[in-house]
C-alpha positions in Angstrom: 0.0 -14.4 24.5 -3.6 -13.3 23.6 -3.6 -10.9 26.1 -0.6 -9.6 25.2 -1.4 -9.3 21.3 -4.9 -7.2 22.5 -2.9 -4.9 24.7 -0.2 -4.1 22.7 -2.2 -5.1 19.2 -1.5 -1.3 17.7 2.2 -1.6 18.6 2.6 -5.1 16.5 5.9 -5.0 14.4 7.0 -8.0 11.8 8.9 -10.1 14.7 5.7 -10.2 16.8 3.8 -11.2 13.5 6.5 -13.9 12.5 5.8 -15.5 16.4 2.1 -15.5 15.6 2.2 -17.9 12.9 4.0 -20.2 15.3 1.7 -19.6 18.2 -1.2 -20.6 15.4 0.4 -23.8 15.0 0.1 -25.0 18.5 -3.1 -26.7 19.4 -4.5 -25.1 22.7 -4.2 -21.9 20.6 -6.6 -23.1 18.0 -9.7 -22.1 20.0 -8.1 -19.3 21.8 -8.0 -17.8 17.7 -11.6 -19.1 16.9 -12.8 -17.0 20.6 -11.1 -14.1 19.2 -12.7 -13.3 15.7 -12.1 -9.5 15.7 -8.9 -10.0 17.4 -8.1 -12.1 14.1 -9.4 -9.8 11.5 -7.0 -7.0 13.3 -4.2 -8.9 13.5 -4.4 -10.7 9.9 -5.0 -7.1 8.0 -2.0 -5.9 9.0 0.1 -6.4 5.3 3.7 -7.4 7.2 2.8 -10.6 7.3 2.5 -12.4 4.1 -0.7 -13.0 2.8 -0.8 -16.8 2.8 0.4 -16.5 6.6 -2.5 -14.5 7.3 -4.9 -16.7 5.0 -4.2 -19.5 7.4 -4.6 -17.8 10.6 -8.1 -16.7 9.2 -9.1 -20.6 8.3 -7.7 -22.0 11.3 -9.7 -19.6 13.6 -13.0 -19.8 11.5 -13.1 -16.0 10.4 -15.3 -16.8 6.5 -15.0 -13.0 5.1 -14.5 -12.4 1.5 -11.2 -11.7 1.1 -11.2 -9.0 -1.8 -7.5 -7.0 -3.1 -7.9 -5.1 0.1 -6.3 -7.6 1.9 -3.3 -7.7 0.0 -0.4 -5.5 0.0 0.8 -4.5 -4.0 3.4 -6.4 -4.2 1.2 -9.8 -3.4 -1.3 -7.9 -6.0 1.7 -7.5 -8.9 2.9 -11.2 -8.4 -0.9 -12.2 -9.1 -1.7 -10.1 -11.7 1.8 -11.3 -13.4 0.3 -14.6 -13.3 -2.8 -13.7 -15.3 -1.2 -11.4 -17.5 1.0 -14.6 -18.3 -2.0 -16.5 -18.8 -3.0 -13.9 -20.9 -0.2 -14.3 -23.3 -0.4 -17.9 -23.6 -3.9 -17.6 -25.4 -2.8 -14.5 -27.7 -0.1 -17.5 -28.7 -3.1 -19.2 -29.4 -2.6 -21.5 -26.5 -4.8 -22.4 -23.7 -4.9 -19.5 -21.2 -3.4 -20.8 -18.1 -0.4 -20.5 -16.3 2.0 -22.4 -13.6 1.1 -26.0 -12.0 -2.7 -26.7 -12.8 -5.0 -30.0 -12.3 -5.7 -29.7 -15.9 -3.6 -27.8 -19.0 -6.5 -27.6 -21.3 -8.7 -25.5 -19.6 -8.7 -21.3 -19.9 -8.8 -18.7 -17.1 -7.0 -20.6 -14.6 -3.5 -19.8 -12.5 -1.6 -22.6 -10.8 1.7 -22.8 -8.7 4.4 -21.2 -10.1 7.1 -23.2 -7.6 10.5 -20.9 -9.0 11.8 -20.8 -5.6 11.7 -24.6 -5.2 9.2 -26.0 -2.4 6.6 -25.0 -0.1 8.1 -23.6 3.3 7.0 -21.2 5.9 9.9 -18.9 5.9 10.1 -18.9 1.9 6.4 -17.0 2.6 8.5 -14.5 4.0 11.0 -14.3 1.7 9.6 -15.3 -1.9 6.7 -13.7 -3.3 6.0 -16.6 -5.5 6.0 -19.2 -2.8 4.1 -16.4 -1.0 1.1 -16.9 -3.6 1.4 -20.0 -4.3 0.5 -20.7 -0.2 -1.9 -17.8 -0.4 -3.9 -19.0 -4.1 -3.1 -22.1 -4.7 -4.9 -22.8 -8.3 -7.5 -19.9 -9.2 -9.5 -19.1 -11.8 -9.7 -15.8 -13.7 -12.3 -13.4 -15.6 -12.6 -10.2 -18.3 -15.3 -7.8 -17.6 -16.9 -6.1 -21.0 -14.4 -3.1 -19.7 -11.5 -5.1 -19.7 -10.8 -5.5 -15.8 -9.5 -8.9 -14.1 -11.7 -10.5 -11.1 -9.9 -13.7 -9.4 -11.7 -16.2 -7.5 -10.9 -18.8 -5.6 -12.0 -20.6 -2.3 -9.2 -21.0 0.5 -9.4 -24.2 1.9 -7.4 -27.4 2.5 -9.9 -30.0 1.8 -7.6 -30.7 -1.8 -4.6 -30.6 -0.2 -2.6 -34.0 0.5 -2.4 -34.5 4.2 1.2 -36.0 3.9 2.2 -38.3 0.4 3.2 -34.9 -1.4 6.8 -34.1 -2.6 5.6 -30.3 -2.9 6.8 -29.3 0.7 10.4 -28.3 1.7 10.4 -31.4 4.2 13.3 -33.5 5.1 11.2 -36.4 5.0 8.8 -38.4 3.2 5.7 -37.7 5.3 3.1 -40.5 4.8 -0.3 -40.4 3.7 -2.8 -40.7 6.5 -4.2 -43.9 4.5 -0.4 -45.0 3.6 0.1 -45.2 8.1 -2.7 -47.4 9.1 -2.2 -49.7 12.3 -2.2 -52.6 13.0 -4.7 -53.8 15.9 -4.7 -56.9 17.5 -8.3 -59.0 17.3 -9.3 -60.0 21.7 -9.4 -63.3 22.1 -7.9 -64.6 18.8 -4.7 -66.2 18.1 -3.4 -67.8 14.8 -3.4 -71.0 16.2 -7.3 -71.1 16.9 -7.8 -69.6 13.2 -5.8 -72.6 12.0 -7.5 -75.2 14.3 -10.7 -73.5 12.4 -9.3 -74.4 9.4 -8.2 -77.3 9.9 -12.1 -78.8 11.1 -13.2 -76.9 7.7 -10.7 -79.5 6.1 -11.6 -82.5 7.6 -13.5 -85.1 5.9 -17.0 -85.3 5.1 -19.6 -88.0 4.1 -19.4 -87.5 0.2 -16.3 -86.3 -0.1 -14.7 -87.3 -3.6 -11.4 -89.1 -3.4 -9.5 -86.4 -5.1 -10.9 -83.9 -2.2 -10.0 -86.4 0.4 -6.6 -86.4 -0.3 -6.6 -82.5 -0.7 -7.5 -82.6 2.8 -4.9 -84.7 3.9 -2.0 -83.3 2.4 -3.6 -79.5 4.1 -4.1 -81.2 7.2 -0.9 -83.2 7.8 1.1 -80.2 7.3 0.0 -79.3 10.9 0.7 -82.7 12.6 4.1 -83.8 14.3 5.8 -84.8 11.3 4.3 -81.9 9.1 6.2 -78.3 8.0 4.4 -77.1 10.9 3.9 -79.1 14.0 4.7 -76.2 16.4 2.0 -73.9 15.4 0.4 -73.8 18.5 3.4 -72.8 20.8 4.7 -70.1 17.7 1.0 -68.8 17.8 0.5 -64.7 18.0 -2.6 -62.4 18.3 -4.4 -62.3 15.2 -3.8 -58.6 13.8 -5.7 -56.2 11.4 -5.0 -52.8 9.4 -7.1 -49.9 11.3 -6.8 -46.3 9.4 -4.8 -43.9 11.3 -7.2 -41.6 13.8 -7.0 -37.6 13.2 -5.3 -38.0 17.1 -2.9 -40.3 15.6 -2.5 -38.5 12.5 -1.5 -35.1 14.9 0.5 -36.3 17.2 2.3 -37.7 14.4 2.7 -34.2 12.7 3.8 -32.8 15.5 6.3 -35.1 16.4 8.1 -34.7 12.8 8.0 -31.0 13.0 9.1 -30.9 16.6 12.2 -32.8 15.1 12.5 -30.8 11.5 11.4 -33.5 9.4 8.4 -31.5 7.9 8.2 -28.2 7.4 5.9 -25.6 9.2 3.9 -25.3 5.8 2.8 -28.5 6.2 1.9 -29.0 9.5 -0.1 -25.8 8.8 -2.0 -27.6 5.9 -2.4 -30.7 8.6 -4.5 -28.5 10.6 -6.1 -26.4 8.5 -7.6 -29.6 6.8 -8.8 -31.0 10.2 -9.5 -27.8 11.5 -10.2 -25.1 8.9 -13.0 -23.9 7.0 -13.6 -22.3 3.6 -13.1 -18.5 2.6 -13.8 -17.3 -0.5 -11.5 -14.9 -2.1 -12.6 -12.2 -4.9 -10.3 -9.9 -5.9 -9.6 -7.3 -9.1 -6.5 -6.6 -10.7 -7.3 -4.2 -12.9 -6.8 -4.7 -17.1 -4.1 -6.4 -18.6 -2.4 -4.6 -21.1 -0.2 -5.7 -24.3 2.9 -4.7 -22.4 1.6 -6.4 -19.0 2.1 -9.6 -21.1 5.5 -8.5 -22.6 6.8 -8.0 -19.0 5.1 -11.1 -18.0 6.6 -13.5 -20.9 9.3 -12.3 -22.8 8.8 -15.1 -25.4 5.9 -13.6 -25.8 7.7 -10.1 -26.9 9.7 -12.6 -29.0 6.7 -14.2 -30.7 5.5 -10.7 -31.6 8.5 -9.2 -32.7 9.4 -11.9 -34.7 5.9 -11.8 -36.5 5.2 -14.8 -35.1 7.1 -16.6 -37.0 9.4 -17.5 -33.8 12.7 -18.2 -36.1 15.9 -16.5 -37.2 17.4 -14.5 -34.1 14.0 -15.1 -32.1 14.3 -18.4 -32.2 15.3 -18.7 -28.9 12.7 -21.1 -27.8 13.6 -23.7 -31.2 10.6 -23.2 -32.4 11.6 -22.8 -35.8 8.8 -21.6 -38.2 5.7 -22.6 -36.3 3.8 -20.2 -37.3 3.0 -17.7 -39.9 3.7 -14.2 -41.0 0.9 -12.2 -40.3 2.2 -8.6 -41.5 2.2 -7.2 -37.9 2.4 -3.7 -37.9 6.7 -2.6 -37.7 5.5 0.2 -34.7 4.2 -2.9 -32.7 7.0 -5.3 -33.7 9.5 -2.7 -33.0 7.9 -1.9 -29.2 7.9 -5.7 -28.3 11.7 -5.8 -29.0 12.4 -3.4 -25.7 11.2 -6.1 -23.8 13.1 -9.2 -25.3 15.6 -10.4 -22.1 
């Protein structure tokens, strides 16, 4: 297929991108990508295939550009930015300015996962422009310039991501941690019933032995004799087993096997690989400002909380949040303007 994709790679149309995610998925064509880096960076600027579809080809094949708003088409751009400007109107609530799924609410200048269209998926990244992002951003931190313009930054990588034990993906199963799957491996050369025979000379007695230890040891020891719970130990005896983590082989071939079988979804075995096999990217990319009606459009309750003098009550309560805050004589021009956007 590579040599298809560089003879025909100025003729590529949306069906022959949608097949390249798959063919990025399979493991032989992991270092086929990582031989091809300018094959990569052709294929992966071309804006019909979602952003986070391309983000993971990049990883995956070990191409480390900055990715700056060039690489995104404007619709990815106006989902992000609506994410900030969001953010945005959380702190003029007086809030802390963040938005969507985050590690931590109290901090400022960060966007998380918005998750409206349900879970992570592969063919929501074609369909959904918030699962797009989410896939593409993850959790990202924001920042004003003194002129009022947005930067975003974030690293793409995988190395927070849960390989398996996450709810977040549209599987059809409960994919185990790596450390939830260990296995169990069987010790050469050692059966229960030589661990108990050990035992059992650790129990015997010894010169000194107090009378109360004595018969400690007697009642331990005469459980293993003929008339004991367990005389039979030595024909019931089995190879003495212990817990080894699950290999990154194991852990694969695993993967593979539930996706072959629809268990997981493509998203996730995508995350598999791009944990053991990716790298990072860092990702820098303006927006632009924000302005008062970029947060109107973003959060209508925040075109309520304005037109309402933030006083949130009467017919803009719609939120039950009574008279939480005060009237601060905002101007009726300003008030009046917030009302068109009120949903």
């Amino acid at each position: 297929m590579i040599d298809k994709i560089l003879e025909y790679k100025d003729e590529l149309g949306s069906n022959t991108l949608k097949s390249l995610a798959a063919f990025a998925l399979d493991p032989k064509n992991i270092q086929r990508l990582k031989d091809n880096p300018k094959l990569v960076k052709t294929l992966t600027n071309n804006k019909l295939l979602p952003s986070s579809i391309r983000l993971y080809i990049r990883n995956i094949a070990g191409v480390t550009d900055k990715i700056t708003e060039d690489f995104f088409s404007k619709s990815e751009l106006a989902e992000i930015k609506d994410r900030v400007a969001k953010a945005e109107a959380q702190r003029s609530k007086g809030n802390k300015a963040n938005y969507g799924l985050v590690a931590d609410s109290r901090v400022d200048n960060v966007i998380g996962y918005k998750s409206r269209d349900g879970k992570l998926s592969l063919s929501k990244s074609f369909t959904s422009p918030e699962t797009n992002i989410d896939q593409s951003l993850g959790q990202a931190s924001f920042s004003k310039d003194e002129k009022g313009n947005y930067t975003i930054k974030d690293t793409h990588n995988f190395d927070g991501d849960p390989v398996g034990g996450s709810t977040m993906y549209d599987n059809a199963i409960y994919f185990k941690r790596q450390e939830d799957n260990p296995n169990l491996k069987a010790i050469p050369h050692l059966d229960t019933a030589e661990e108990i025979d050990k035992m059992l000379f650790d129990y015997m007695d010894k010169p000194g032995d107090s009378e109360n230890t004595r018969k400690s040891n007697k009642w331990i020891t005469d459980m293993y004799k003929e008339d004991g719970l367990f005389p039979n130990y030595k024909e019931n005896s089995t190879a003495v087993t212990y817990e080894q983590s699950e290999t990154n082989e194991e852990l694969l071939r695993r993967a593979y096997k539930a996706h072959a079988t629809g268990d997981i979804d493509s998203i996730q075995l995508a995350r598999i690989l791009g944990k053991l096999e990716g790298t990072d990217i860092p990702v820098e990319l303006g927006i632009g400002s924000i302005t008062q009606e970029d947060k109107y459009k973003a959060d209508p309750d925040f075109a309520r909380y304005i037109a309402g003098d933030t006083i949130m009550g009467d017919e803009y309560d719609f939120a039950g949040a009574g008279k939480s805050y005060k009237n601060v004589g905002i101007p009726s021009l300003i008030r009046n303007n917030a009302r068109k956007f009120i949903k």
